[in-house]
Every structure is written in C-alpha cells, then in structure tokens.
N, C-alpha and C positions, 0 to 999 in steps of 0.2 A: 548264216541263213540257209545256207546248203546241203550240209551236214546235220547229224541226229543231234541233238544237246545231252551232253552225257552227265551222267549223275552216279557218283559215287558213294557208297555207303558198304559203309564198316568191310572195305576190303574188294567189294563187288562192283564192276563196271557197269554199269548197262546203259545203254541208248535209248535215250526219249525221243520225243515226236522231230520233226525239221521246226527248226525256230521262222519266223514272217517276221524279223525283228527286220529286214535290209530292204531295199528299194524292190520294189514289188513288181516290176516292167522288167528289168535287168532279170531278175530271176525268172520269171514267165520265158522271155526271149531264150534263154540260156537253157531250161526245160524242153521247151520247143527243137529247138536245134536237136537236141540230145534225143527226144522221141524220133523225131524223123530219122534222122542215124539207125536207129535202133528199128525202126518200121522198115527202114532199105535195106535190113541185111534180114531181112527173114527166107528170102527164097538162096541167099549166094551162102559160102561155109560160112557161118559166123564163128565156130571152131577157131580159125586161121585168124583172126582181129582179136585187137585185143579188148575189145566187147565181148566176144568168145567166153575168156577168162571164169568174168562175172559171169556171164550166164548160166555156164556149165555149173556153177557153186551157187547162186541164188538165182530168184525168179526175175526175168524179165524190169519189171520196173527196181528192183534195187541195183540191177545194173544198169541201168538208164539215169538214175540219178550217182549212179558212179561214173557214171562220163559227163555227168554235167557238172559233178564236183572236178574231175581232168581240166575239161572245159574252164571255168573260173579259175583255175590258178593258172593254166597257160593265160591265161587273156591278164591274170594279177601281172603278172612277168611282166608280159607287153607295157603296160598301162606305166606300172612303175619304174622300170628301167628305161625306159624311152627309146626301145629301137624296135627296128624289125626284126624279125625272124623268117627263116627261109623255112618252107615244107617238109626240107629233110630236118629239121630239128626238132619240128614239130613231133615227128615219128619217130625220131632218138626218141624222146620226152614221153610220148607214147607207149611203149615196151619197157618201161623202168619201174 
C-alpha cells in the first residue's frame, strides 16, 4: 500500500497509482511523519541526507513517499523481529 502497483506487459515495467488496499491510519501516520521530515529540511543542505538523494533525481513528493516507504520497512524490522534497535542502525540502514 506504499509503493506504486506495477504492471507488466509484453516486456515493459511500469508503475501505477499507490494501492489504499492496507490500514488506512497506519499509512496516514507514516505519510505524515515523512512530510514533516521532508518540510524540516528545506532551509538546512538537504544535499548531505539521504532525502538529498531522491530529491536531487525526482520532485519533492516522490521522495517523501520514498522515505515513508524507508520508514515502513524499518518499522517492518522492528514489529517482526521483536527487538529494538539503536539510532545508529537506523543511519547504517539509512545510507544503504
């Protein structure tokens, strides 16, 4: 539900709309988060983060929803493996 739905034909990739199939608060929340991120780095380098990345190669909101696809699998991690993780892994995890 975070990613595009992709559709393949006779060879060719290409990305449809974001699917609304998953819990619909969870994603909101997780959106959220990733805007505000993304609204705090507008006046500092955003270059140097790796929001940077994305935005230097696409606009603004497609790398907002590329940190909140980040987002959701670090937190997949969390949920299912059942421990914690310390900050610096997070930022390993981060640059990868």
């Amino acid at each position: 539900g975070l990613v595009p739905r992709q559709c393949f034909s006779v060879g060719k990739n290409t990305l449809g709309s974001i699917s609304k199939r998953d819990d619909v608060y969870i994603r909101t929340l997780l959106f959220h988060g990733a805007k505000t991120v993304s609204n705090a780095r507008k006046g500092r380098q955003v270059q140097e983060s790796w929001l940077g990345r994305p935005v230097s190669r696409r606009n603004k909101n497609v790398a907002t929803v590329a940190l909140n696809n980040k987002n959701a699998r670090v937190l997949w991690v969390l949920l299912t493996n059942d421990k914690e993780i310390s900050p610096e892994e997070v930022m390993v995890a981060a640059y990868m």
